[in-house]
MDTraj code that builds the backbone (N, CA, C; nanometers):
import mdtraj as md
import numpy as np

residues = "UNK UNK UNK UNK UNK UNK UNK UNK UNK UNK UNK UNK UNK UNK UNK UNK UNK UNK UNK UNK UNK UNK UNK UNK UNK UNK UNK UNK UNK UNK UNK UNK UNK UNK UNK UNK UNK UNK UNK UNK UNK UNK UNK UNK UNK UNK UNK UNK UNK UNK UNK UNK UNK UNK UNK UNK UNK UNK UNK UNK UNK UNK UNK UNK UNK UNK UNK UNK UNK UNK UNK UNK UNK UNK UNK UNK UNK UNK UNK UNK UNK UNK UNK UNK UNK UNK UNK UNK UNK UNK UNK UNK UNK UNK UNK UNK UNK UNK UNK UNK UNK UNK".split()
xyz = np.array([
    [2.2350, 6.3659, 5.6907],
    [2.3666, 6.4273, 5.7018],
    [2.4584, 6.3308, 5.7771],
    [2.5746, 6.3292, 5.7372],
    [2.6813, 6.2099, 5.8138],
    [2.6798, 6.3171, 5.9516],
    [2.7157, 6.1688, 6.0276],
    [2.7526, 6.2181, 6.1419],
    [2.8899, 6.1734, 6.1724],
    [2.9325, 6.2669, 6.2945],
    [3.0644, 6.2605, 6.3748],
    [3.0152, 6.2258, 6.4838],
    [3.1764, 6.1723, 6.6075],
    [3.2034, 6.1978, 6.7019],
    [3.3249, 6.2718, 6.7310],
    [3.2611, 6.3685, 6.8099],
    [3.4144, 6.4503, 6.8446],
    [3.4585, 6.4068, 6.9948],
    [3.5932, 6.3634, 7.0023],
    [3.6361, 6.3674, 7.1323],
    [3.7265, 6.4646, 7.1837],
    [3.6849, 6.5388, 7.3216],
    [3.7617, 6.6811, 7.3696],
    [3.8325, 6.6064, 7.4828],
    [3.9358, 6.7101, 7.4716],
    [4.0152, 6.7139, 7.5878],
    [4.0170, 6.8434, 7.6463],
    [4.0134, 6.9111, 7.7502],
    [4.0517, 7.0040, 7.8210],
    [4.1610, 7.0515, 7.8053],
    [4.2394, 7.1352, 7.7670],
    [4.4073, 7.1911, 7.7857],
    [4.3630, 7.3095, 7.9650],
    [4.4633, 7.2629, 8.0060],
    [4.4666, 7.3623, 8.1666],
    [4.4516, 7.4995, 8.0974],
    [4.4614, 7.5939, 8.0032],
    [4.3325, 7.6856, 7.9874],
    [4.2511, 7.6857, 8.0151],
    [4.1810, 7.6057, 7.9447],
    [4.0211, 7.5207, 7.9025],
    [4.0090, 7.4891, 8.0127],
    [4.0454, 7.4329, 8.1350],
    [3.9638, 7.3968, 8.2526],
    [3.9511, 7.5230, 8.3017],
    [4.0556, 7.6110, 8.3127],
    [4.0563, 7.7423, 8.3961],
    [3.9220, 7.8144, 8.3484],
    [3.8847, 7.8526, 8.1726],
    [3.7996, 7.8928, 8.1411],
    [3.6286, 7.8585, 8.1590],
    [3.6253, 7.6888, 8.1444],
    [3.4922, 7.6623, 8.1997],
    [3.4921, 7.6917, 8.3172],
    [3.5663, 7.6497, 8.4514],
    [3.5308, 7.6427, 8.5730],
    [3.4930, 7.8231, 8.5885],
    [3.5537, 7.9288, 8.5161],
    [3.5775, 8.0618, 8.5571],
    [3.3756, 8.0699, 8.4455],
    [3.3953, 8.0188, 8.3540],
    [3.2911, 8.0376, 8.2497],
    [3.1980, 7.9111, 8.2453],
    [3.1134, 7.8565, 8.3316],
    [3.0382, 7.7297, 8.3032],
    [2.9316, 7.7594, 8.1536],
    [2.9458, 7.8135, 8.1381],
    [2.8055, 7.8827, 8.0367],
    [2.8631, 7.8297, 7.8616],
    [2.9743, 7.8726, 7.8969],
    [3.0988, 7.8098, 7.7814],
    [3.0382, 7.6905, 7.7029],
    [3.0223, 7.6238, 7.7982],
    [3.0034, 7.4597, 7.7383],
    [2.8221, 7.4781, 7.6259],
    [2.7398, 7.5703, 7.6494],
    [2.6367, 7.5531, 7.5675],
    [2.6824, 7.6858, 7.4609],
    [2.7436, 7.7913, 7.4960],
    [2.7753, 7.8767, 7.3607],
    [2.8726, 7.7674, 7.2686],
    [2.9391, 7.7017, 7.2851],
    [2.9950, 7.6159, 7.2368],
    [2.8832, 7.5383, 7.0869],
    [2.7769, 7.4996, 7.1225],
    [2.6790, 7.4413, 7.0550],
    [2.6380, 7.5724, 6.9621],
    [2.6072, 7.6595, 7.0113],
    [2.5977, 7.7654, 6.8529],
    [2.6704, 7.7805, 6.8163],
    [2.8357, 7.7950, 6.7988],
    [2.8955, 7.8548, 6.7092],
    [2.9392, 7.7152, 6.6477],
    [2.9411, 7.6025, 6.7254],
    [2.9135, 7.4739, 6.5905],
    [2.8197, 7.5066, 6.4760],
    [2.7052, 7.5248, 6.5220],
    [2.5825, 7.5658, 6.3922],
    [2.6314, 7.6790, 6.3154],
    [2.7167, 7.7715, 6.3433],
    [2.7461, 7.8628, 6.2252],
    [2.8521, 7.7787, 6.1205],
    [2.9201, 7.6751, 6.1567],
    [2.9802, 7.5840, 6.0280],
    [2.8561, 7.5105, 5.9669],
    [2.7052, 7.5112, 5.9911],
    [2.6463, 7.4423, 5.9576],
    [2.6324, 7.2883, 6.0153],
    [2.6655, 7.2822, 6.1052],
    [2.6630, 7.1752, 6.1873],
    [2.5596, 7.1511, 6.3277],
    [2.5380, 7.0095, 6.3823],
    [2.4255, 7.0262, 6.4769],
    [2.4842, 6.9566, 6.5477],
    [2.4891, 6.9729, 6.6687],
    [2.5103, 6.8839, 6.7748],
    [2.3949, 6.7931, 6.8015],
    [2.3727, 6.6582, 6.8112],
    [2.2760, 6.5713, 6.8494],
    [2.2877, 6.5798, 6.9754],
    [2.3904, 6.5414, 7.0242],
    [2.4314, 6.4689, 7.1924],
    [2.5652, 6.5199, 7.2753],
    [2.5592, 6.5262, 7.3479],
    [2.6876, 6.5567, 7.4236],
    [2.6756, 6.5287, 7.5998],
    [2.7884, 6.4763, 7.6058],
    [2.8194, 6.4048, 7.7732],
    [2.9796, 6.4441, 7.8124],
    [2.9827, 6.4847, 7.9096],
    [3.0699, 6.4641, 7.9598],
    [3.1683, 6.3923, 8.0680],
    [3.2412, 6.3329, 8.0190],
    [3.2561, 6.1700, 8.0883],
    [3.3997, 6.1853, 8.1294],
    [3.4290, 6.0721, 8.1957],
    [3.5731, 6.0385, 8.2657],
    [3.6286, 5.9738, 8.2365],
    [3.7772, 5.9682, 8.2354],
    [3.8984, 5.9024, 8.1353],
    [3.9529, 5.9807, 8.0492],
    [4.0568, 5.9438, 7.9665],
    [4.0948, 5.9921, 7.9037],
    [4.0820, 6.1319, 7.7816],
    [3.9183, 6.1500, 7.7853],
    [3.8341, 6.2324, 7.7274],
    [3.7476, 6.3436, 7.8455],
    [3.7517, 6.4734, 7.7993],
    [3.6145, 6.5337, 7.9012],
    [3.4893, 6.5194, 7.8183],
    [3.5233, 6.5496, 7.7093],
    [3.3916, 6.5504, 7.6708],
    [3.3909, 6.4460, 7.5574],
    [3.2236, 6.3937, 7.4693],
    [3.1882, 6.3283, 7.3915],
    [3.0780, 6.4006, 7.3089],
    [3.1024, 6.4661, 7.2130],
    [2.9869, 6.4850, 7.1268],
    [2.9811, 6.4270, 6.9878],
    [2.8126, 6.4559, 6.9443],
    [2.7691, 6.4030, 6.8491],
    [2.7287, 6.5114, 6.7516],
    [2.8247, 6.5057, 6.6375],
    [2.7754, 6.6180, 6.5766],
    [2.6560, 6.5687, 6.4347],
    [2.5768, 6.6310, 6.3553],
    [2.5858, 6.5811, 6.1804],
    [2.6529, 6.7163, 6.1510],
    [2.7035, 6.6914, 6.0100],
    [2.7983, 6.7838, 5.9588],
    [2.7671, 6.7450, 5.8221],
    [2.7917, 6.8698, 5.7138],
    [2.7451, 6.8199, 5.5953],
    [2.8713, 6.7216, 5.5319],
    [2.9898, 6.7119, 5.5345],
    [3.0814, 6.6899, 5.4748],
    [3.1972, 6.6546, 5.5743],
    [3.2957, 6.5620, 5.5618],
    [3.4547, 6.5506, 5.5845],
    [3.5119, 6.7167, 5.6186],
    [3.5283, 6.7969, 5.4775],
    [3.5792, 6.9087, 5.5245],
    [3.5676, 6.9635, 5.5748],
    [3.4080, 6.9966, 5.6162],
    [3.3274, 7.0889, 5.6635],
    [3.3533, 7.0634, 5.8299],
    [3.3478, 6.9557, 5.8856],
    [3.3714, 6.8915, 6.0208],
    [3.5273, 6.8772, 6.0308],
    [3.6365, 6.8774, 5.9745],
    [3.7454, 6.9239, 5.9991],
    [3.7801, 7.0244, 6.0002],
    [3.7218, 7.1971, 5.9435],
    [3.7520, 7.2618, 5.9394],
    [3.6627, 7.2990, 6.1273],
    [3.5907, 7.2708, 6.1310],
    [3.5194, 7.2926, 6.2726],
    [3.6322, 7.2201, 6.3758],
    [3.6736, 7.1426, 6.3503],
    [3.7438, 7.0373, 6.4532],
    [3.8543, 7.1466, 6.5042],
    [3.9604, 7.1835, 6.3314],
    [4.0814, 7.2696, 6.3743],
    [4.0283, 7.3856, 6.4106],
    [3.9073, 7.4801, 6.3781],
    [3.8717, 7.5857, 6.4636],
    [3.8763, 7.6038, 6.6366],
    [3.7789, 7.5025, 6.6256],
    [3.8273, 7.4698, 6.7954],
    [3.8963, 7.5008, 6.8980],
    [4.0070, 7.3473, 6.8427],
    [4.1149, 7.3468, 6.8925],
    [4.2305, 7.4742, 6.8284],
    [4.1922, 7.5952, 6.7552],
    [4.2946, 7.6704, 6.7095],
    [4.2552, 7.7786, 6.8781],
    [4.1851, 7.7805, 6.9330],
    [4.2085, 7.8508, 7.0660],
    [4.2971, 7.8485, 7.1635],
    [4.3608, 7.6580, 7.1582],
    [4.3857, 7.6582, 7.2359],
    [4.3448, 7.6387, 7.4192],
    [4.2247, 7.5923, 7.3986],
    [4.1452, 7.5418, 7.5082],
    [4.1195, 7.3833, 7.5329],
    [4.1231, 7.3168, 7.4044],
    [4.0780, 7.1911, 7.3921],
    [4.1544, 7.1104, 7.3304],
    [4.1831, 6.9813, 7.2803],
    [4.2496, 6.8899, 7.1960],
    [4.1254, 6.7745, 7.1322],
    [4.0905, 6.7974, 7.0087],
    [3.9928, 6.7140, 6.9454],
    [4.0515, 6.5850, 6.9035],
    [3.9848, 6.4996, 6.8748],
    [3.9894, 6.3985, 6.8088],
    [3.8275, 6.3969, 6.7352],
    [3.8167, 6.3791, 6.6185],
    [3.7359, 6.3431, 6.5330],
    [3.7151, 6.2419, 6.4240],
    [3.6409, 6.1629, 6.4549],
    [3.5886, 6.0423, 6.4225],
    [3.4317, 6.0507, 6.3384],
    [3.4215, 5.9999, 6.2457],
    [3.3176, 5.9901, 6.1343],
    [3.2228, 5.8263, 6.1798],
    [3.1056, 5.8788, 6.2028],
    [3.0706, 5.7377, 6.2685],
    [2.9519, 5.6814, 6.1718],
    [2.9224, 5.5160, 6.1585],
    [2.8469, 5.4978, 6.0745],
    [2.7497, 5.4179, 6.1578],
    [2.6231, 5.4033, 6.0551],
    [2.5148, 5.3784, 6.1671],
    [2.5276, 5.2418, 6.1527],
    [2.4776, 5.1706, 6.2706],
    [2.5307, 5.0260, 6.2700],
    [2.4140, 4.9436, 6.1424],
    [2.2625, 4.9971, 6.1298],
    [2.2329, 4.9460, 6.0184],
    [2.3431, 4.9857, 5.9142],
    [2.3488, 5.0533, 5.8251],
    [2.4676, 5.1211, 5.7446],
    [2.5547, 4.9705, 5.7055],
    [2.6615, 5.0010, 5.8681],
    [2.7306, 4.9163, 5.8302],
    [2.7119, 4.7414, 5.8120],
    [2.5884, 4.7076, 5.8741],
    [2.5523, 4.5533, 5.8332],
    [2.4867, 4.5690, 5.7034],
    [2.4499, 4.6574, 5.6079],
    [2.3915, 4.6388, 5.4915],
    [2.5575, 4.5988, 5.4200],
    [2.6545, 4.7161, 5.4621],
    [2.7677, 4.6896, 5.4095],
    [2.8066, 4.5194, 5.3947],
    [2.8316, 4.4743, 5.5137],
    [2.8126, 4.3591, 5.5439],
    [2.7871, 4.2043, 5.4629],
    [2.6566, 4.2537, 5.4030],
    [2.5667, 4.1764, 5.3170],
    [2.6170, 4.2047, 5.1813],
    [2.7223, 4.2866, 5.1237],
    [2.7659, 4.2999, 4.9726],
    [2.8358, 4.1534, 4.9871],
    [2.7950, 4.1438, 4.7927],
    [2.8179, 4.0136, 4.7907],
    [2.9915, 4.0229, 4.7778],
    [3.0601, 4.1240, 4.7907],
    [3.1892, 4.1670, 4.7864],
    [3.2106, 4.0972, 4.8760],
    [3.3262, 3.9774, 4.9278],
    [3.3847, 3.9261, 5.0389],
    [3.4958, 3.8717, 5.0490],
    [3.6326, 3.9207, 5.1069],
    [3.7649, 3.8916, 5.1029],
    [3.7446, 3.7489, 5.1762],
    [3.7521, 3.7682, 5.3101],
    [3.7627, 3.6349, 5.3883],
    [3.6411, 3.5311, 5.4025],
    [3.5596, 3.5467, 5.3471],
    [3.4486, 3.4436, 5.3210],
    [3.4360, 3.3719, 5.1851],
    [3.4944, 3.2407, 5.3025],
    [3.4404, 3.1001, 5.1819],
    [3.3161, 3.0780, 5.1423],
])
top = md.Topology()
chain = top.add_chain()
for i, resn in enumerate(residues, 1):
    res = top.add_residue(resn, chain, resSeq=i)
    for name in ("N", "CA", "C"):
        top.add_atom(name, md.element.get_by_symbol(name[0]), res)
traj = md.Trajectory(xyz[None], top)
């Protein structure tokens, strides 16, 4: 199954609600799986992002329609990114297809 990365942001809701709701952050991971989706990984890190997860998702649509669910609460701001596996992309690599190679 392709995978994503989703990147969250907190909206000052969303902080009010985890800090009031810590529990939030793992119900979060099942109602991903009711789009049919799995979370692999998730961290939550510093900078510009709170959180980092790793979803597989069957499809493009299927993981955008999860993305705008989300963020249709109003708690969070996604960014979603389709990630490829770095074998993947060095097989890509190796097509004898090549713009800038003499």
């Amino acid at each position: 199954m392709p995978k994503y990365v989703l990147l969250s942001t907190l909206t000052p809701e969303g902080r009010k609600t985890l800090h009031q709701h810590p529990e939030r952050i793992r119900a979060v991971d099942d109602e991903i799986a009711t789009f049919g989706c799995r979370v692999i990984d998730q961290y939550a890190v510093l900078g510009p992002y709170d959180f980092v997860t790793v979803v597989e998702a069957p499809d493009n649509e299927t993981v955008a329609h999860l993305s705008v669910d989300l963020g249709s609460r109003g708690t969070v701001n996604m960014m979603t990114l389709p990630a490829i596996s770095i074998n993947d992309f060095a097989s890509q690599l190796q097509r004898s297809e090549q713009l800038g190679h003499n």
